[in-house]
N, C-alpha and C positions, 0 to 999 in steps of 0.2 A: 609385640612391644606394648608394655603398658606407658601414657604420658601419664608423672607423678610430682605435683609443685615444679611444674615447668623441664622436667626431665623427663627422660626418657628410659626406661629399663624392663631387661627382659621377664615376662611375667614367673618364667622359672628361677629368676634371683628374689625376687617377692616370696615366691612359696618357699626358698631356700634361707632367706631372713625368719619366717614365720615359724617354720618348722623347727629353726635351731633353737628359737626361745620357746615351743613345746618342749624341745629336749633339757633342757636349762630347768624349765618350771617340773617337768616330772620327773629328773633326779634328782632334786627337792622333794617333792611328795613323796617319791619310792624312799627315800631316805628316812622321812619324817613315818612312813608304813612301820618299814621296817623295825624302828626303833622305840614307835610308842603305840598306844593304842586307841580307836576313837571307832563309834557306831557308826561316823559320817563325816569323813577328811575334806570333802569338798565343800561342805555346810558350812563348815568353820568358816564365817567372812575373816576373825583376823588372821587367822592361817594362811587363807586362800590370799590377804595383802601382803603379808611378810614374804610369801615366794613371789608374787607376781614383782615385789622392790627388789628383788634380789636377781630376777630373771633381768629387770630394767637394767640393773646396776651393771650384770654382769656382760648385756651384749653390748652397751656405750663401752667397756672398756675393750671387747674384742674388738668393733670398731676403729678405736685411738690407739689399737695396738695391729692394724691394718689387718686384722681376721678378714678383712669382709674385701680385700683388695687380692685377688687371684693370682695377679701376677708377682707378687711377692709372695705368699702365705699357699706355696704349690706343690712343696713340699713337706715331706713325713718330719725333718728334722726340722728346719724352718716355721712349720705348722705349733708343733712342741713346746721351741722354745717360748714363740710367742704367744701361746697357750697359758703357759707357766707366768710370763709376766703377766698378760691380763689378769687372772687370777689371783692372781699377788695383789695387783692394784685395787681390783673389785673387793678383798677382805679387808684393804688399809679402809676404802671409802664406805665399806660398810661397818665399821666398827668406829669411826667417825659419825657415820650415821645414828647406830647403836647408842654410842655415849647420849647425843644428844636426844635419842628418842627412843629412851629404854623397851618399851609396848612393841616395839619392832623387832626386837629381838628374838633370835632363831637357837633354839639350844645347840651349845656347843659341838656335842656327839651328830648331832646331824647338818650342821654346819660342814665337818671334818668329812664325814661320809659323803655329803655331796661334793665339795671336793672332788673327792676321788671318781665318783661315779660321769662328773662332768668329765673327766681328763681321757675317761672311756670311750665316754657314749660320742662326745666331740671329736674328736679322733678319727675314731673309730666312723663315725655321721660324715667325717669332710672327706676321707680317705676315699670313702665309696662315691662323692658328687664330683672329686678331681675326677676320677674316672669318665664321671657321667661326662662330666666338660672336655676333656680330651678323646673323649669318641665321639663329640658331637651329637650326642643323644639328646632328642627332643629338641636338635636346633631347628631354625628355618630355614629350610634351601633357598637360596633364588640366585637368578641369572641375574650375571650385567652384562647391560648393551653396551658398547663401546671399547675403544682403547685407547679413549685421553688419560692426560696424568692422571685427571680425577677420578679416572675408575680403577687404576693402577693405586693408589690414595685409598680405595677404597677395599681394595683385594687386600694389600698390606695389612691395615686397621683390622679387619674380620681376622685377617691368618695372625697375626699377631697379640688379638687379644683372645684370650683362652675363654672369656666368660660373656660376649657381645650375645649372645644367643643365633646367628646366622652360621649359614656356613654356605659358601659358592661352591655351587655343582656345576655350573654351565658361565661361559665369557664365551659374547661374541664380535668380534672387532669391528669396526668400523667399513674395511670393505677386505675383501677376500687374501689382497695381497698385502696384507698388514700385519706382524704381530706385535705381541708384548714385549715393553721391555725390560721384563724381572720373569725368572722363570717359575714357573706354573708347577705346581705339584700333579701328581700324575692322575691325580684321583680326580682333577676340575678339567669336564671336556671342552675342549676349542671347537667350535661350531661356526665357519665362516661362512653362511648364508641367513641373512638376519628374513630371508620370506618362509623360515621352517620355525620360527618364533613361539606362535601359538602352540604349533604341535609338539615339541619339543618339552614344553614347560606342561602340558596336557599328559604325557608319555611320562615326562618323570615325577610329575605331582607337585610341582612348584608354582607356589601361588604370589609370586613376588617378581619384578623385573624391574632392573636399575636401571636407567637410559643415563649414561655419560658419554653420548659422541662427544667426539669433536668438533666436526660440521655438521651441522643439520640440514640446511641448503640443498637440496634434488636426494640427496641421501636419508633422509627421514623416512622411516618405515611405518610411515602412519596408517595403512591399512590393516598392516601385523598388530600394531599395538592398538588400534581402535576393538578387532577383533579378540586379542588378550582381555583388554579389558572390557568387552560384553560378554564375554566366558566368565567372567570370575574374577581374574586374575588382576592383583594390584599393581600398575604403573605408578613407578613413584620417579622423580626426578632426581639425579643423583645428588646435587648441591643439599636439596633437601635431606636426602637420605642421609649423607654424611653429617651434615649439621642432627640429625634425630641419632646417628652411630656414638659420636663423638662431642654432643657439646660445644661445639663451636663451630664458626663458620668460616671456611675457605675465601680469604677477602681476594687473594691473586686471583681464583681460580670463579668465581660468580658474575654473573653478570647484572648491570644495572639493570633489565627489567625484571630478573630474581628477587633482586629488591624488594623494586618498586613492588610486586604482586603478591610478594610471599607475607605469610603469613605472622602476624605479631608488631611490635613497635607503635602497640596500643596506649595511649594516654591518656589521661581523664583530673578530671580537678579534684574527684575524690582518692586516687591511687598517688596521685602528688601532695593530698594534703594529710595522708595516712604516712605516708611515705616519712614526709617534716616530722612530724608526730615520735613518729619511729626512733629519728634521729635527734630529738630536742631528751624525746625522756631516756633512751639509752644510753648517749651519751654524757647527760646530766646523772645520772645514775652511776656509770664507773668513773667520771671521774670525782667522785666523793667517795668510794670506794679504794678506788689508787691512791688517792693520796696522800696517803703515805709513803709508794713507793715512791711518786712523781719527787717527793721532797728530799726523799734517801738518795734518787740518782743525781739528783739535782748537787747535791751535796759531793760526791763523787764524781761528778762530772768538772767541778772545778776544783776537785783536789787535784786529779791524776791529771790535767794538763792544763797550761795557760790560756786565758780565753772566754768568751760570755759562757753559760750551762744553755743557751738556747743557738739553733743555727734558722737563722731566718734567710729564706731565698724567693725568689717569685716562682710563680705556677701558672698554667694556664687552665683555667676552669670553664664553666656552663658560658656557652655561648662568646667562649673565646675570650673572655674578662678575666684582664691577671691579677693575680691578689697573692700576697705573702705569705708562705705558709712556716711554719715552725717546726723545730724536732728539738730533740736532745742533740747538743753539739758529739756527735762520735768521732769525728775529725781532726787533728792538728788546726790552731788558728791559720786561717788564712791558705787553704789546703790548696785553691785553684790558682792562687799567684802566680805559677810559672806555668801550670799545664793550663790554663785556661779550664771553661767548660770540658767536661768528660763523666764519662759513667765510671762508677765504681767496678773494679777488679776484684778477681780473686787473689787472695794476701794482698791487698794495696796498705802500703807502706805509710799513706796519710792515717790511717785508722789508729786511732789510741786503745789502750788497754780496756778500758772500761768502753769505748766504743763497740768493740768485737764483742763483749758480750750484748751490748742493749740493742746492737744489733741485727747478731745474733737471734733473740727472741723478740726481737720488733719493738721492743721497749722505747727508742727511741723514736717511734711514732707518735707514742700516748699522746705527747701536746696537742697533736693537732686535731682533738675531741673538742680542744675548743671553737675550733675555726668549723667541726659541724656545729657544735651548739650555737654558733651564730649564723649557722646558715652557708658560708663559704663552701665548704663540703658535703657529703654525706659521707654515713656511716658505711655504704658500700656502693660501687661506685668503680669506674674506671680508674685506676694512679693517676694522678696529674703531674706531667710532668714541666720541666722548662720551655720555655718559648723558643731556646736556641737551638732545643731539639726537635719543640714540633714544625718547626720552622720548612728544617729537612726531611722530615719524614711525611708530611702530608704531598709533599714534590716526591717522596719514592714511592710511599704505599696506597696503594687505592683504595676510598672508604674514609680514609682517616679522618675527614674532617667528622666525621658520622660521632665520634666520641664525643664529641663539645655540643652533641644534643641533650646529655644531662650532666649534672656536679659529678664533681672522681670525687671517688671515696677511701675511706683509710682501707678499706680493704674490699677485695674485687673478685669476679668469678677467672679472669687470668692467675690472679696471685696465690690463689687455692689450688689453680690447675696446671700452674707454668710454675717454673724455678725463678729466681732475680736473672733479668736478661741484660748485657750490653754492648749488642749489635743488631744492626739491621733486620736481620732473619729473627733475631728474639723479639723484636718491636712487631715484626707482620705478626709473629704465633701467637704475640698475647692482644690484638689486634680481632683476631680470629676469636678469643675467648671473648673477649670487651662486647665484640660484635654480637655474638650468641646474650651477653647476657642484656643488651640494650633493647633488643630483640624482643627477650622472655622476660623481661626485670618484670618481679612482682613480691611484695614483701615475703610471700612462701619460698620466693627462690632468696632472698635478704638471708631468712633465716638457715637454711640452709649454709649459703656462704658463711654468715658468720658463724657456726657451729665446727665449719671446717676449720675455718680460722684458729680458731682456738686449738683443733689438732697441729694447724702448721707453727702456731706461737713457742707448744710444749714443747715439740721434739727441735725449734730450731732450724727448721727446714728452709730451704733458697733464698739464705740472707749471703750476704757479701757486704 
């Protein structure tokens, strides 16, 4: 596993990103061969930029068209279609591009041909790595120790995701008269004596061991694993491991000295004042850019129902300080009259017309660019939500008070990675992300968020 701006990924999704824009940039060249003539095609610096813009263009749009997400894009039809629309998108934005900056411009006839060459070689390039990824070729083997949830959490998460790069060969329980409980595929052996540890992982060539007991108490195989690990062999502790699998962190399931030892939850006066920075000029920036729309929905927002165009409510923010924060009104006036405090529903019935859509694509967040520009916020950031709710939820979830160590922000490493939640179970999950990114926060991982951001705004994704 490579760590990359605070992520984690497996080094064969790296060469698998890199390789695919060789493929992109040389059916471009093969095209541009084919069609015209030159002593020296690579010589050409503006040659060699017009592919390299058009390679850039064209894997942002496989990206935002979830190319690069396995568990959607796994198959041959599904692959296709959304082949077809990236491509589609990449000729609008490059011919936008074009108009404005003629010198960029790729002749027609080889424009067309790479096209087509791309729909081949892509294809044709992904058809042969599903493979690679569903035989497991080139993953990591390794054993887990135990049979708490969390290793069971952890078997799931590998079988379940087709592109993590692992694959369990060996789980061994907790103590001999124990098993699992989800059934094991026939290929992952059971091995219940954890004093054959060493040899086991020696024998099958696995240089990795998860430790997720239960108890460690009189049961701790500390001589095994002292021995794994002066052989070679990496111990890693499974909290950890999960938080490196998956991005975020297990709040039920860790312990407070995890915490306290583990690594990250680094601050400093210059990553806090970089941080403000971040948020003074990016937000200052779109909203002189928005403004226009802010003024259009504003307009729309008190056409299509009675009522102020803004909804002001309190938040709880850095250090447990409540302050008001603002939206576009998407609601009926006066929505919580009778239900009181509640989260929003799927179809809820207070939501106005023009509501569903700015909600929809988040539109009605924009206002509160101002409340970063002054500082109440950041730009990314855990959600902040009501007092009524953290009220109850720091009495259910453990950890929580952990959020109110920095400002919530208009948008979060939960919000990118979790749907709109409104229950309990959806407060610990995105709890689990919050946690991972308080953890890791660092403007490379900001950016990153907000990059996502922008894919969940387009397509409209986990609004309610």
């Amino acid at each position: 596993m490579l760590r990359l701006l605070k992520q984690y990924f497996p080094i064969r999704n790296i060469i698998f990103y890199i390789f695919e824009g060789f493929i992109i940039f040389g059916s471009v060249l093969l095209s541009t061969v084919l069609l015209t003539f030159s002593d020296s095609y690579m010589f050409d610096v503006l040659l060699v930029l017009r592919i390299l813009l058009m390679t850039f263009i064209c894997q942002i749009c496989l990206y935002y068209n979830d190319l690069y997400d396995f568990d959607i894009s796994s198959t041959l039809a599904e692959t296709t279609i959304r082949l077809l629309q990236a491509l589609g998108v990449t000729s609008i934005a490059l011919a936008f591009i074009y108009f404005l900056f003629p010198l960029a411009i790729i002749d027609r006839k080889i424009f067309i041909l790479s096209i087509l060459f791309l729909m081949v070689f892509i294809i044709g390039w992904r058809l042969i790595y599903i493979q690679i990824l569903n035989k497991g070729i080139f993953n990591e083997h390794i054993i887990i120790l135990g049979s708490s949830s969390l290793a069971v959490d952890i078997f799931k998460e590998i079988d379940n995701t087709i592109d993590c790069g692992y694959t369990v060969s060996v789980m061994i329980p907790d103590s001999e008269n124990e098993g699992y409980q989800v059934e094991l595929p026939d290929k992952i052996m059971v091995h219940k004596n954890k004093k054959n540890l060493c040899r086991i992982a020696r024998e099958m060539d696995i240089h990795k061991v998860v430790v997720a007991l239960k108890e460690r108490r009189g049961a701790f195989p500390t001589d095994e694993l002292i021995r794994c690990r002066t052989a070679g062999i990496e111990v890693i502790e499974g909290s950890s491991f999960y938080e490196m699998l998956t991005g975020k962190v297990l709040v039920t399931k860790i312990n407070p000295s995890w915490l306290i030892f583990s690594d990250g939850f680094r601050k400093s006066w210059m990553k806090t004042a970089l941080k403000r920075i971040e948020d003074i000029i990016l937000s200052a920036i779109m909203l002189i850019l928005l403004s226009p729309v802010l003024v259009i929905v504003s307009i729309l927002v008190k056409l299509d129902s009675r009522g102020p165009v803004f909804f002001s409510q309190d938040r709880v923010g850095l250090d447990k300080k409540e302050y008001m924060m603002h939206k576009f009104r998407s609601m009926v006036r006066d929505a919580e009259k009778l239900t009181g405090p509640v989260w929003a529903q799927d179809n809820d019935t207070r939501i106005t017309r023009v509501g569903k859509v700015i909600r929809k694509f988040r539109i009605d967040e924009l206002p509160q660019l101002w409340e970063v520009l002054i500082g109440k916020m950041s730009l990314v950031g855990p959600r902040p939500e009501r007092k009524h709710f953290t009220d109850e939820l720091e009495k259910q979830i453990p950890f929580y008070s952990q959020r109110f160590n920095v400002k919530p922000g208009l948008t979060g490493w939960a919000q990118v990675s979790y749907d709109y939640g409104a229950t309990i179970d959806d407060a610990i999950e995105k709890l689990n992300y919050e946690l991972f990114y308080i953890k890791n926060m660092s403007l490379a991982m900001d950016i990153i968020i907000i990059l996502r951001t922008v894919k969940t705004v387009l397509f409209g994704r986990g609004a309610r």
